[in-house]
Every structure is written in C-alpha cells, then in structure tokens.
Backbone of each chain as ProteinMPNN parsed JSONL, in Angstrom:
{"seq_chain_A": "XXXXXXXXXXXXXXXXXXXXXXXXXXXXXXXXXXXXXXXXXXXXXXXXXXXXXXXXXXXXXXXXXXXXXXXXXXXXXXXXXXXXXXXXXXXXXXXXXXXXXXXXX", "coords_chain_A": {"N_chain_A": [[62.578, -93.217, 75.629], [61.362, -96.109, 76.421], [62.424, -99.522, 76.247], [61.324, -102.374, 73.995], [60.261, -105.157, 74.073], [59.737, -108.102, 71.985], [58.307, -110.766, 71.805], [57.672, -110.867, 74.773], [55.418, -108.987, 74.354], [53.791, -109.882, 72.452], [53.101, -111.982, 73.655], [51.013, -110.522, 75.546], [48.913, -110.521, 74.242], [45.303, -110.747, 72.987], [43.895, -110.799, 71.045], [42.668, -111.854, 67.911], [43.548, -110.05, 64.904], [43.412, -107.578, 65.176], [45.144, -104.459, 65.52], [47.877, -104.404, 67.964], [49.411, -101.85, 69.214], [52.468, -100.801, 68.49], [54.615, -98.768, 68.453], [54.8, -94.922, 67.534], [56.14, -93.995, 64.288], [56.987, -90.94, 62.865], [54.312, -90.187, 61.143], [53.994, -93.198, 60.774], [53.463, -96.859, 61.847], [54.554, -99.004, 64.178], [53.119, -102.128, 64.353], [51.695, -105.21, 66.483], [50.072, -107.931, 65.498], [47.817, -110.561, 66.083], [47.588, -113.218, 64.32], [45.053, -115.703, 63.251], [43.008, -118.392, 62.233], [40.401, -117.025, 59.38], [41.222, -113.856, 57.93], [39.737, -111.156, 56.646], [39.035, -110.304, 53.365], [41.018, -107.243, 51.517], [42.049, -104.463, 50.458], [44.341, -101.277, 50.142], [45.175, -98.038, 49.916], [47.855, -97.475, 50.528], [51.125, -99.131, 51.544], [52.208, -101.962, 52.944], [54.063, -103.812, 55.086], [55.017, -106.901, 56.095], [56.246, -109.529, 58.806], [57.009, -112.434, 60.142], [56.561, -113.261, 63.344], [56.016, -115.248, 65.099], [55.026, -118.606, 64.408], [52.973, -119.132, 60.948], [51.292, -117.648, 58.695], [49.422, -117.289, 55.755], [49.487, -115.256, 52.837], [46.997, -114.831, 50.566], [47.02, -112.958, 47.478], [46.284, -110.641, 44.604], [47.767, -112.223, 42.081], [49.268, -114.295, 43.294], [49.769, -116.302, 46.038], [51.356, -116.646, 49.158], [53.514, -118.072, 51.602], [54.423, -117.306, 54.822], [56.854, -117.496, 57.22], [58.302, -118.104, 60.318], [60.437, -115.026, 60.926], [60.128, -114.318, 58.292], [59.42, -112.284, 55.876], [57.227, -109.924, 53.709], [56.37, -107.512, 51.863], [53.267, -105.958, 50.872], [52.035, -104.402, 47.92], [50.147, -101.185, 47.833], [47.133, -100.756, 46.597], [46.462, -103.692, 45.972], [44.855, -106.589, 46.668], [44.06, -108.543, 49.338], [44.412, -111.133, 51.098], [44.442, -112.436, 54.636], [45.528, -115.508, 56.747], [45.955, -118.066, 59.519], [46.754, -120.711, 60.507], [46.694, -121.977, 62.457], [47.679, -120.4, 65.953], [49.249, -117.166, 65.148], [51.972, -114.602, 65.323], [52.387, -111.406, 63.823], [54.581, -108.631, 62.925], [54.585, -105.526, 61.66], [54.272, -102.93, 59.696], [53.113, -99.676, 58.827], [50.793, -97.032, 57.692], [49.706, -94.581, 59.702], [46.709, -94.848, 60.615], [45.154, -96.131, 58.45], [42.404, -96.802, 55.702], [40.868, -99.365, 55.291], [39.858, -101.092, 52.125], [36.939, -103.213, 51.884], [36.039, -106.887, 50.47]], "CA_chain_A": [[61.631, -94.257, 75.204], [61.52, -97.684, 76.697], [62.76, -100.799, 74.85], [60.16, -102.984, 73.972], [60.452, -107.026, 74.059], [58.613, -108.56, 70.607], [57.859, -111.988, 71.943], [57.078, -110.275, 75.705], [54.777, -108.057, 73.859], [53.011, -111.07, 71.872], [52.198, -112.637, 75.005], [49.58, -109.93, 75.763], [47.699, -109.893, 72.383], [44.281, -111.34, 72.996], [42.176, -110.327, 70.106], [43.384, -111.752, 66.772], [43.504, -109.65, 64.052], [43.248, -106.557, 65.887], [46.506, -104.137, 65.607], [48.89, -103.604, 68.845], [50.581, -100.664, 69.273], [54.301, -100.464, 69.719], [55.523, -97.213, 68.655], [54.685, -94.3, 66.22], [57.63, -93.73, 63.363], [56.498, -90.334, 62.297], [53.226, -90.835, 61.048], [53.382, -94.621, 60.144], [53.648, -97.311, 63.029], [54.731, -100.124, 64.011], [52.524, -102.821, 65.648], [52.172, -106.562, 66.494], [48.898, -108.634, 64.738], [48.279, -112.123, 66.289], [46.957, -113.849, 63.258], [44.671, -117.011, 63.483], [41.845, -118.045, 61.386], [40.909, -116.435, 58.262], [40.88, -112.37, 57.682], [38.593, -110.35, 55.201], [39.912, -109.972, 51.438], [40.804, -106.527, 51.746], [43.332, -103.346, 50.368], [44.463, -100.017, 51.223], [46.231, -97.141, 48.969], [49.558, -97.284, 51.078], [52.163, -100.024, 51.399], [52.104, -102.484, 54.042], [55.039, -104.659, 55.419], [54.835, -108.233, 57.051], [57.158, -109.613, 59.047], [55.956, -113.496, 61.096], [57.385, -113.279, 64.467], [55.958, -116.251, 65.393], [54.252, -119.046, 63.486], [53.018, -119.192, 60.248], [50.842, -117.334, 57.359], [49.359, -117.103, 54.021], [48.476, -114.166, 51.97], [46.269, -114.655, 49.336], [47.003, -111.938, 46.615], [45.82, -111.333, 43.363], [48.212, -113.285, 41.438], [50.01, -115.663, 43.701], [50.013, -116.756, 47.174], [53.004, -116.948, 49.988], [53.479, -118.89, 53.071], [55.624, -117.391, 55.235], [57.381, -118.509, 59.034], [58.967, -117.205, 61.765], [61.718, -114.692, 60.193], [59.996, -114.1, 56.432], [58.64, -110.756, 55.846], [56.888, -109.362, 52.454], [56.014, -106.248, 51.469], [51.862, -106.05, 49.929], [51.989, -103.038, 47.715], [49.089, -100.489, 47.855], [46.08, -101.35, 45.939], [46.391, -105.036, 46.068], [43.739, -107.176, 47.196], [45.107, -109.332, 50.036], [43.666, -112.202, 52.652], [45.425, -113.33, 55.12], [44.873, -116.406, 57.392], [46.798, -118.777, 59.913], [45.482, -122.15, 60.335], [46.871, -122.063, 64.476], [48.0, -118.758, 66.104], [50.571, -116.892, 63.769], [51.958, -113.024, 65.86], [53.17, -110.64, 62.885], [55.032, -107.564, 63.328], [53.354, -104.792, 60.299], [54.804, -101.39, 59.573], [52.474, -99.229, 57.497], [50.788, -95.543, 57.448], [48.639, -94.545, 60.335], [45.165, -94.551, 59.999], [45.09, -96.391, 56.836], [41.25, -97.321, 55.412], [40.919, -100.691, 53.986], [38.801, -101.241, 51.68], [36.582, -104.964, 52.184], [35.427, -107.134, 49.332]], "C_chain_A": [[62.055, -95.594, 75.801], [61.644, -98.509, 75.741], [61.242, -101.707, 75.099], [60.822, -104.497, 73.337], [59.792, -107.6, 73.194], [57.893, -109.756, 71.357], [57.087, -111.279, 73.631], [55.156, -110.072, 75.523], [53.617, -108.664, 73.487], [52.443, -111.6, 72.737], [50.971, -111.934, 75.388], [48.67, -110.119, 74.948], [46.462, -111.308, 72.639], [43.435, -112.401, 71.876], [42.845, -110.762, 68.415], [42.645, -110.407, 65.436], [43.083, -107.85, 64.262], [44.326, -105.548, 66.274], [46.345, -103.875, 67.111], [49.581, -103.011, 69.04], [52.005, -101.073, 69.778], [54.924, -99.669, 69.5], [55.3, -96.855, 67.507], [56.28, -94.211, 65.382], [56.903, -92.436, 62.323], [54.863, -90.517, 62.434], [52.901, -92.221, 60.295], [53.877, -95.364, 61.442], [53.697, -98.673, 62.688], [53.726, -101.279, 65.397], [52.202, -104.535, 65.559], [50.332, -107.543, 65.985], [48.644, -110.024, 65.36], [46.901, -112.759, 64.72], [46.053, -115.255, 63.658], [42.835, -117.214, 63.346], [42.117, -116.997, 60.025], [40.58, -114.69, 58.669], [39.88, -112.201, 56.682], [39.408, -109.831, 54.567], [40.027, -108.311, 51.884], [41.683, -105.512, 51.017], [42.889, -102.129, 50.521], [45.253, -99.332, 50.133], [46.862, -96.607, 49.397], [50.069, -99.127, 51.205], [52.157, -100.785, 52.813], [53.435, -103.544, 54.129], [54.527, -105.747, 56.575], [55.783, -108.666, 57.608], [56.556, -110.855, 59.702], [57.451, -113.326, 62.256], [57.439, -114.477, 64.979], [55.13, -116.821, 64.851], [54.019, -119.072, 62.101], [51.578, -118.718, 59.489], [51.278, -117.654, 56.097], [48.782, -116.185, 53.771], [48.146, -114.617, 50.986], [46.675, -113.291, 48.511], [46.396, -112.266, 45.407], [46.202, -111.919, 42.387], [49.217, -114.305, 42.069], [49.531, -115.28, 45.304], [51.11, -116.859, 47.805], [52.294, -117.217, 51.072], [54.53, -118.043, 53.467], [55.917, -117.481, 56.815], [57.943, -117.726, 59.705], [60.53, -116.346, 60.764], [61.684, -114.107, 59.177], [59.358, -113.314, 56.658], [57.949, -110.759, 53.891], [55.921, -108.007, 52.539], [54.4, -106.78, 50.48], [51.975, -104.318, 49.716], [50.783, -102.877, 47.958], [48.323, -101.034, 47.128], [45.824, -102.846, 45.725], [45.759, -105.719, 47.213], [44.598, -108.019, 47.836], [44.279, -110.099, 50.94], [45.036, -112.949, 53.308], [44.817, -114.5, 56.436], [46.283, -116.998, 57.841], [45.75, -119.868, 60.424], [45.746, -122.523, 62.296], [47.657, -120.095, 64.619], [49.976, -118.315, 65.671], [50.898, -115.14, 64.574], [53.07, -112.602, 64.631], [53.291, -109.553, 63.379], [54.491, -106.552, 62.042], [53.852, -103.164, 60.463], [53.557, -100.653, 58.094], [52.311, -97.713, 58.207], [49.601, -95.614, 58.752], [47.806, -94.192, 59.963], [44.694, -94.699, 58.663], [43.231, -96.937, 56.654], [41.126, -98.315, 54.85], [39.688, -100.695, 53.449], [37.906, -102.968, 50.997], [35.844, -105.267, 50.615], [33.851, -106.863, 49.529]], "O_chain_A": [[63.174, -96.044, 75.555], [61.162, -98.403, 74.613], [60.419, -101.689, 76.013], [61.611, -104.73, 72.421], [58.697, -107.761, 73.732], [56.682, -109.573, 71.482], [55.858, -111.214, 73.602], [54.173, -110.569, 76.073], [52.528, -108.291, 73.925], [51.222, -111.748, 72.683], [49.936, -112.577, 75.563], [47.517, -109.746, 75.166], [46.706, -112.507, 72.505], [42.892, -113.498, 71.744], [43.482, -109.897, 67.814], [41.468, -110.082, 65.275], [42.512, -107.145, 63.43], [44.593, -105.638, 67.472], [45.342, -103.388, 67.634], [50.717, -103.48, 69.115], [52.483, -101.461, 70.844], [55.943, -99.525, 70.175], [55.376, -97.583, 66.517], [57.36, -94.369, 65.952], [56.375, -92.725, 61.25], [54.257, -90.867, 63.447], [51.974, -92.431, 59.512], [54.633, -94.731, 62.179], [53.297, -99.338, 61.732], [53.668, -101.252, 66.626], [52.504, -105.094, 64.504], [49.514, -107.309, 66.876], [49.545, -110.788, 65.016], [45.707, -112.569, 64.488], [46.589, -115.904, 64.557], [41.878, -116.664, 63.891], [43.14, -116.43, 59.639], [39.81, -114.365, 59.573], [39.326, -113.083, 56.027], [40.325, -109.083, 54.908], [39.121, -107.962, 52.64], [42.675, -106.239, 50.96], [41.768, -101.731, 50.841], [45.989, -100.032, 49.438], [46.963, -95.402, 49.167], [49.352, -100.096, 50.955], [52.094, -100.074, 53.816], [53.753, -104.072, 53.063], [53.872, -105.527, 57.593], [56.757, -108.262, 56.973], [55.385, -110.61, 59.989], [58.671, -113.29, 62.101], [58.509, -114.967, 65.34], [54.177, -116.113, 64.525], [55.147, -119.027, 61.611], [50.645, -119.491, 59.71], [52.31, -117.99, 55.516], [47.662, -115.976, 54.238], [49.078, -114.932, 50.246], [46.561, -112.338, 49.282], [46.038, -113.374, 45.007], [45.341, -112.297, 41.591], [49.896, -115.053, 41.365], [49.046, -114.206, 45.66], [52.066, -117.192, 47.105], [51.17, -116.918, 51.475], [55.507, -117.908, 52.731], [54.936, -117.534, 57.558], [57.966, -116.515, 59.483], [61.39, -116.959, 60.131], [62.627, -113.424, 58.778], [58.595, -113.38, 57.622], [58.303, -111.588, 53.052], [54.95, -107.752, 53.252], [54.377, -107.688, 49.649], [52.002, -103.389, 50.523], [50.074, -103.835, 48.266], [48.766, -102.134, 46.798], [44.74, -103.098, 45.199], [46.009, -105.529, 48.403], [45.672, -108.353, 47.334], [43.387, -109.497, 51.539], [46.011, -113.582, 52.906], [43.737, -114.277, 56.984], [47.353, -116.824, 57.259], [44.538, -119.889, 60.638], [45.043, -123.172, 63.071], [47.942, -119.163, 63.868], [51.111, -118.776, 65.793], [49.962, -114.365, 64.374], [54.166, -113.126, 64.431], [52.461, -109.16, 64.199], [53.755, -107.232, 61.327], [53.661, -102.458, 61.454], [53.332, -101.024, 56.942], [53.137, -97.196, 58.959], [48.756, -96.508, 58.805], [47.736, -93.332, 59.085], [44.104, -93.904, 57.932], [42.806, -97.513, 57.655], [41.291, -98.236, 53.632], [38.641, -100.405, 54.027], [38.212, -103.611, 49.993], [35.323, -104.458, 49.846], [33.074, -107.031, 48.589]]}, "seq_chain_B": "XXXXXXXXXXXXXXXXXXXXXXXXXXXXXXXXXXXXXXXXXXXXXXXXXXXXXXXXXXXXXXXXXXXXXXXXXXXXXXXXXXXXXXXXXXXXXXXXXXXXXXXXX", "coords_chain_B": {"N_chain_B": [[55.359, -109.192, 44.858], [58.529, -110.903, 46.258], [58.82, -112.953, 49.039], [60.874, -112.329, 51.438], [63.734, -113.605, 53.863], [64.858, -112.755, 56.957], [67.087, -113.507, 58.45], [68.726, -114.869, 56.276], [68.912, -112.861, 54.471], [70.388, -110.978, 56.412], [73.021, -112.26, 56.418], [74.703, -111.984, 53.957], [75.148, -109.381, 54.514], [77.617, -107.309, 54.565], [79.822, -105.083, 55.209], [79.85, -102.713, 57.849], [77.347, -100.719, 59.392], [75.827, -99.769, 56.507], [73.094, -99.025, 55.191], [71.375, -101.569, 54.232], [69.135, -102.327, 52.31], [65.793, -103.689, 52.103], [62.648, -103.379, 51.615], [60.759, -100.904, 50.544], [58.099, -98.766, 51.937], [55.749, -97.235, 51.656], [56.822, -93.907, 51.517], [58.804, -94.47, 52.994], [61.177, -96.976, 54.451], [62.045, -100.514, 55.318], [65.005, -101.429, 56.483], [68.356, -103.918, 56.858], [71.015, -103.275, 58.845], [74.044, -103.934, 59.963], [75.746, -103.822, 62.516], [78.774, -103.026, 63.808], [80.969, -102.609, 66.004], [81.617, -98.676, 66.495], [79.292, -96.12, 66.158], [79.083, -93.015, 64.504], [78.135, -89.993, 66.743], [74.988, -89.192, 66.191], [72.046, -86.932, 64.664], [68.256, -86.705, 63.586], [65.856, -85.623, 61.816], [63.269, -87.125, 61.43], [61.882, -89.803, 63.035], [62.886, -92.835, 64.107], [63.018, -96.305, 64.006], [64.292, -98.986, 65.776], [65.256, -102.827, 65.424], [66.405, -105.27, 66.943], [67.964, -108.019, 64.995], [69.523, -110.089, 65.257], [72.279, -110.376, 67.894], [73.572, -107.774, 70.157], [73.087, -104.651, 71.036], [74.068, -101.703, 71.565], [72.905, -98.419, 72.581], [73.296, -94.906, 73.04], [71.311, -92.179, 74.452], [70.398, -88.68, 74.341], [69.614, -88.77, 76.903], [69.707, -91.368, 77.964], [71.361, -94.527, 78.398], [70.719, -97.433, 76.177], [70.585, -100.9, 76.035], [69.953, -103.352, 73.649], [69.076, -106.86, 72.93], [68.448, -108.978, 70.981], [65.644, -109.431, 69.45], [64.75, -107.785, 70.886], [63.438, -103.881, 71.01], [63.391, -100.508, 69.955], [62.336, -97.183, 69.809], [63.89, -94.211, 68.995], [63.122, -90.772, 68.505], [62.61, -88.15, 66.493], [65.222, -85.961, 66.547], [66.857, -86.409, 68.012], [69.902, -86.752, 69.633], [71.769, -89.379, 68.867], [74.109, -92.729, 69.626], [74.96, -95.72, 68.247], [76.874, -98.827, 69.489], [78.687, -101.491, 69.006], [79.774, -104.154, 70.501], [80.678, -106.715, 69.476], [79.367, -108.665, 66.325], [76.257, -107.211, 65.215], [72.663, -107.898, 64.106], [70.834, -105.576, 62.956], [67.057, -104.886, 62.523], [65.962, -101.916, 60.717], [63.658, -99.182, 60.582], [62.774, -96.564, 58.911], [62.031, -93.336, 57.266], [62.462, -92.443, 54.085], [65.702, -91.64, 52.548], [66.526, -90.132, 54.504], [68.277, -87.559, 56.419], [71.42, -86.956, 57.975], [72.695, -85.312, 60.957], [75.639, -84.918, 62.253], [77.992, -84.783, 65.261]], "CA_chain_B": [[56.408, -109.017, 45.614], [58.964, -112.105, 46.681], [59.38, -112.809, 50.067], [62.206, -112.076, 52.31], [64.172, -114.205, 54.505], [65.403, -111.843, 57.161], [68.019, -113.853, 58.355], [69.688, -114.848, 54.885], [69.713, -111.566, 54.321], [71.647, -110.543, 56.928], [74.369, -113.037, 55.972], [74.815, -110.953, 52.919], [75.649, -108.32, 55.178], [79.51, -107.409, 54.748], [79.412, -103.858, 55.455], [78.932, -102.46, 58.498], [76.904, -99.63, 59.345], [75.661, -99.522, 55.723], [72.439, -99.741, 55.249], [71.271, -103.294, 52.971], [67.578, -102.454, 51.459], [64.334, -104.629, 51.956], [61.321, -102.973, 51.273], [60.173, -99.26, 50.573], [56.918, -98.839, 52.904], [55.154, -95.882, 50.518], [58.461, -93.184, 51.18], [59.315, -95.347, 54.452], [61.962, -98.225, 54.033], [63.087, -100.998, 55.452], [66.342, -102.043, 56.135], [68.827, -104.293, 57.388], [71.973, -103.245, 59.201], [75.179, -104.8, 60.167], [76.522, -103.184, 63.625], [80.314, -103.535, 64.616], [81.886, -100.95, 66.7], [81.061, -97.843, 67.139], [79.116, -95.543, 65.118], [79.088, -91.547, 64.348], [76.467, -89.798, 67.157], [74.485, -87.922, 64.806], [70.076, -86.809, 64.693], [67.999, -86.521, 62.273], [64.66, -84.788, 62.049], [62.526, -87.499, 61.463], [61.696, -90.995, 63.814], [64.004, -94.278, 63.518], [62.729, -97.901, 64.787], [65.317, -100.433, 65.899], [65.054, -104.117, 66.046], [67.628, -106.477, 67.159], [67.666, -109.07, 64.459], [70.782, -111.329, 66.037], [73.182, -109.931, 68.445], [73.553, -107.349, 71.182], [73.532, -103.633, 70.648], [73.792, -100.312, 72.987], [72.362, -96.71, 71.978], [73.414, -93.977, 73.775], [70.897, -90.698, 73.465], [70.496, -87.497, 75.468], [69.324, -89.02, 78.723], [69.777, -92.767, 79.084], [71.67, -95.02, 77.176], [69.9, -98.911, 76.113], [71.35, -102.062, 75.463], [69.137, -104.031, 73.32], [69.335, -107.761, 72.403], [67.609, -110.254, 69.697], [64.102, -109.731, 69.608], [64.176, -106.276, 70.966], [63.292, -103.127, 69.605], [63.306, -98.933, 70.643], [61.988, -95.954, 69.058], [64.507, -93.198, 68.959], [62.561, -90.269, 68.397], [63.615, -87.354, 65.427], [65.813, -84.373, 66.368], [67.772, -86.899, 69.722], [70.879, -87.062, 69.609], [71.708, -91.056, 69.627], [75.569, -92.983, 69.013], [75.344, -96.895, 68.28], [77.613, -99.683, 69.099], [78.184, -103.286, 69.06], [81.325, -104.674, 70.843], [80.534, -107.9, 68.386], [78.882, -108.358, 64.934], [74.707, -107.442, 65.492], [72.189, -107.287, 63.048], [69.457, -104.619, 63.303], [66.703, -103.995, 61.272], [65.428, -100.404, 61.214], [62.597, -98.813, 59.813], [62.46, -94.916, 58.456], [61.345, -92.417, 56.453], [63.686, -92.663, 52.886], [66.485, -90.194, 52.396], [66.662, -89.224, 55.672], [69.841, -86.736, 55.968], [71.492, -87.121, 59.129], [73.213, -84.671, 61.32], [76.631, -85.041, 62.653], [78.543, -83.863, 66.188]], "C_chain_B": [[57.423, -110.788, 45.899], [59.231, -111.767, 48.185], [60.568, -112.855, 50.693], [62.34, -112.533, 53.779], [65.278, -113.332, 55.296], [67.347, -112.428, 57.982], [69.376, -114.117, 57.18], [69.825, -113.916, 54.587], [70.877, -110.634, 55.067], [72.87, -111.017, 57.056], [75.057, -112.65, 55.032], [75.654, -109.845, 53.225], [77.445, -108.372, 55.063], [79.999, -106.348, 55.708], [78.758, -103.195, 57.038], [78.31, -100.825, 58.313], [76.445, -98.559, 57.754], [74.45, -99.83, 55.229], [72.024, -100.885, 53.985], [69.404, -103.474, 52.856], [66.868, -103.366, 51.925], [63.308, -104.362, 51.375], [61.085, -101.395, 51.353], [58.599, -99.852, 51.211], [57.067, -97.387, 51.903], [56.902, -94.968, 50.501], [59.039, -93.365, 52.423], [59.964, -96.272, 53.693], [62.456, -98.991, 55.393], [64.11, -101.451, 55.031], [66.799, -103.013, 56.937], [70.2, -103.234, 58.263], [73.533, -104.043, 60.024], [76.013, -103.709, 61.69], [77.709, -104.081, 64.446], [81.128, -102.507, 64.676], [81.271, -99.982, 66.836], [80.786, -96.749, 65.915], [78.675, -93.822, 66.008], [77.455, -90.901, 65.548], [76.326, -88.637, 66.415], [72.677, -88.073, 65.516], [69.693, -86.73, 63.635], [66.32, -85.719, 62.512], [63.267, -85.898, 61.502], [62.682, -88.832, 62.4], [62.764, -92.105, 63.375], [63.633, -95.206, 64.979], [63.863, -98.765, 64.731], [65.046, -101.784, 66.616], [65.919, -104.98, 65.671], [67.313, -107.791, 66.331], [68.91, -110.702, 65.082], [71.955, -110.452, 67.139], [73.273, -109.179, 69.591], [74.167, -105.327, 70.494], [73.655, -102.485, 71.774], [73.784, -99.239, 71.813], [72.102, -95.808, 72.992], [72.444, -92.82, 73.216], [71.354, -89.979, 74.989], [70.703, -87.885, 76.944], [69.565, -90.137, 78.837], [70.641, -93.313, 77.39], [71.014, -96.204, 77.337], [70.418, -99.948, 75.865], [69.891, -102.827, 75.094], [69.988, -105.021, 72.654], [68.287, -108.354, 71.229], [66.295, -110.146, 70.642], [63.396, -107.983, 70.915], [64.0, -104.97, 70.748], [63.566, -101.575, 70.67], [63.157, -98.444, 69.959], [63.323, -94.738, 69.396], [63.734, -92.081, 68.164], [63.681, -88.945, 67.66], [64.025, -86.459, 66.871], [66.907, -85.574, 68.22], [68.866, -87.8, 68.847], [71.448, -88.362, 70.318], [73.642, -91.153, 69.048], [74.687, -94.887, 68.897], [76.317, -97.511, 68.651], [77.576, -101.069, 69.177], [79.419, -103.161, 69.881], [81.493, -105.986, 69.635], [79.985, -107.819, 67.554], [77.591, -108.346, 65.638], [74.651, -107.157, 64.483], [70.661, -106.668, 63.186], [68.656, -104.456, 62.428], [65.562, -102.282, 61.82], [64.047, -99.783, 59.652], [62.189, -97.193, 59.978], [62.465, -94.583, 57.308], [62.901, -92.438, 55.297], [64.534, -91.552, 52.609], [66.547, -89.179, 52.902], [67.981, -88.756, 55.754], [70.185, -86.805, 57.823], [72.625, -85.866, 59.708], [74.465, -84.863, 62.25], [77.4, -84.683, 64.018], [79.674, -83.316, 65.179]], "O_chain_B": [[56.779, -111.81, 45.661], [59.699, -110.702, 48.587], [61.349, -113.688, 50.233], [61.598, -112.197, 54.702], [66.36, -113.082, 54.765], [68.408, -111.804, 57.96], [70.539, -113.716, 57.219], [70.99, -113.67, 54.276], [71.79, -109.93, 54.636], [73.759, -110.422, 57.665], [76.249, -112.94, 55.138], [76.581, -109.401, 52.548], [78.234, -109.253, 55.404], [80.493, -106.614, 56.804], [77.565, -103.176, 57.338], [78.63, -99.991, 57.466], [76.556, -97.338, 57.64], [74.42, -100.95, 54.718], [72.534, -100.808, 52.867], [68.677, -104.405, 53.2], [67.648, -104.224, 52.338], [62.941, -105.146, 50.5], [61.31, -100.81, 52.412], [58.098, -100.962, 51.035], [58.058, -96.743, 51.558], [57.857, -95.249, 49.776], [59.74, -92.486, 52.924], [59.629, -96.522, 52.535], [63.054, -98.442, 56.318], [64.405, -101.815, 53.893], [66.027, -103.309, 57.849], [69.948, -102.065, 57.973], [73.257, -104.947, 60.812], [76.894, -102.895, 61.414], [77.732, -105.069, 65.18], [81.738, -101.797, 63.877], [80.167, -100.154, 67.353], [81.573, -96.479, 65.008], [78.287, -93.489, 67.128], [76.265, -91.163, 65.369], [76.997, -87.651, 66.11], [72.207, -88.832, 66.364], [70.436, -86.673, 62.656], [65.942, -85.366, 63.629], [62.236, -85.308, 61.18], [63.882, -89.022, 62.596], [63.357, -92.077, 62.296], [63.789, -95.052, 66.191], [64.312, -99.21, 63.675], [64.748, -101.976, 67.795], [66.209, -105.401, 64.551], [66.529, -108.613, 66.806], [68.801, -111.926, 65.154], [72.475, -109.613, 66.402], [73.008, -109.954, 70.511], [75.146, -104.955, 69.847], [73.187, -102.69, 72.894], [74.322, -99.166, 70.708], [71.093, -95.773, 73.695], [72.494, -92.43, 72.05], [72.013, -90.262, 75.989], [71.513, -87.54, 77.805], [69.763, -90.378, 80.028], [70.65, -92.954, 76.213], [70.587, -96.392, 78.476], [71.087, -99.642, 74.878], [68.944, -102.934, 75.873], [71.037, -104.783, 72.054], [67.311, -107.704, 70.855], [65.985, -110.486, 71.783], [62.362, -107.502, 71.378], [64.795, -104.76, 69.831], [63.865, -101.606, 71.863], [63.714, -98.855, 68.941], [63.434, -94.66, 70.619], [63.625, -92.392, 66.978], [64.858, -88.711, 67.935], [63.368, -86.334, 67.904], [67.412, -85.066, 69.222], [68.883, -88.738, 68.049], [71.614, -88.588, 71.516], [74.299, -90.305, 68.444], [73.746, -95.058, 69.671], [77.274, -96.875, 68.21], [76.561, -101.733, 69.387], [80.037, -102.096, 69.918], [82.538, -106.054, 68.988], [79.684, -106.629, 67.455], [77.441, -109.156, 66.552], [75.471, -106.585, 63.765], [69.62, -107.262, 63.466], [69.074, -103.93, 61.397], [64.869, -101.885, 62.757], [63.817, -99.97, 58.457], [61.506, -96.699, 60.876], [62.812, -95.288, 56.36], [64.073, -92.444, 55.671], [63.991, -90.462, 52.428], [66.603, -88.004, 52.54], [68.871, -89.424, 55.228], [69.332, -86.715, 58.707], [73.427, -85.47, 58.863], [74.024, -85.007, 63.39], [77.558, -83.499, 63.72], [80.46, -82.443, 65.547]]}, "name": "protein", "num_of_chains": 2, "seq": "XXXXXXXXXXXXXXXXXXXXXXXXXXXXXXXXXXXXXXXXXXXXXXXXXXXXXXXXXXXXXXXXXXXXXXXXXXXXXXXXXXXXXXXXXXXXXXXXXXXXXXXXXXXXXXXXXXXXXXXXXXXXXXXXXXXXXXXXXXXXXXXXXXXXXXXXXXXXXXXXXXXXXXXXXXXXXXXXXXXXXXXXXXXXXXXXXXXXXXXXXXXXXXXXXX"}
C-alpha cells in the first residue's frame, strides 16, 4: 500500500462536503471532507469520528455545540442529529462505516 | 461527547507501544500510540490505519518497508506481516476494529 500525505491529499479536494477516499479499514473508511459553508442537519445509526486537519468547525448537536481547530477531533454517536458548517474552508479527516445512510431533516 | 485535543493527549502518553483510547467508532476504535524502538512483528486478521501524529516512524511488511512522518498515514492490510519502529519518541494514531488479537513471529 502506498503512504498517503493528509495535507498533499487536501490539496486535491474540490467539492466541499463531498467524502474523499483514502483507504478502506475493513468495512469502515477513512476519508478527507473539505468543509465550508453550512451542511444539512442530518444522522446515521453508526458512529462517526471527526478529526480538523485544517481550519476550523462547528457541529451543531442536539444538546450542545463544539468548535473545533486544527488537531481536535470528536466522536458524534449514532442517532444524533448533527450540522456541521465552516464559515472559510475547514479539511476534516472522518472514520466511520461504509456506506452509511443519513438520514436529512 | 467532549472533544479531544489530539496533541494533549499524546503528552499523556508514557507508555510506549500501549495503546491510549480516544473514541470507539461502533466496534472500531481509535487510538493514540506512543512509538520508541522497536516493536514485536506480528498480523492480525483484520485492517490497521496509521497516522503520524508527531515524529518519524518506519514499518516493515512482507514486501517493502515505509518510513512515515507527521501528517502521514498507510493502510496495512489484515493477515501482513508488519514490525514498527521509531529510532526517537513518535506519536501515531491508529484506527481498528476493537479487540483485535494479534499474531506473533
């Protein structure tokens, strides 16, 4: 398997909000998000991980909010309603289940 | 959930080659790790993601070995026979399947 460069990698990503592949783990994967602008309210019944590679988010959840920056990760359990948004361009790294269904407000 | 500061966490780190919790992903986890010296080559039968959180690492498998630094990552794929090492303190974080059993030379 080839190594793969995070920030490299980020440089390609066009399309916000649109996953980028960077390698299966079983059947859950890991891939790179460029954030910017808002998302659609949304959840899923598996577990999702955040990670900001570069820049800065907010998730909306249903009882609190987080900011987080280059470095800060959080875990959004399953069933939890979630928005996320970056107010300039924000690239997150996102480990979850392949082929997950979200489900939109 | 609270968020996680992946750096401060790996300051925490004492331990090497032990892994130091973050987040369960459904029966996926991340972790941190602490790599210094040289670790056991062993396989395992399911996938394992590595990403260079500070430092400089090498991973020998079957056919090639890799040196990865900060900010880069590799899939090691189940049932390949890999070794780790650092020559200096790195910190990796890795992302697999939970109570994975590993296999030994």
């Amino acid at each position: 398997m080839p190594k793969i460069n995070i920030l490299k990698e980020a440089e390609k990503i066009k399309k916000p909000y649109t996953p980028y592949h960077l390698a299966n783990v079983d059947n859950y994967h890991v891939f790179l998000g460029l954030f910017e602008g808002d998302y659609k309210k949304h959840k899923h019944p598996y577990d999702e991980f955040f990670l900001v590679v570069s820049g800065e988010i907010e998730i909306e959840m249903d009882k609190e909010s987080v900011s987080l920056r280059q470095g800060e990760g959080i875990l959004v359990k399953k069933n939890t309603w979630h928005k996320s948004q970056a107010k300039d361009k924000a690239v997150v790294m996102l480990f979850e289940k392949l082929g997950m269904q979200s489900e939109f407000v």
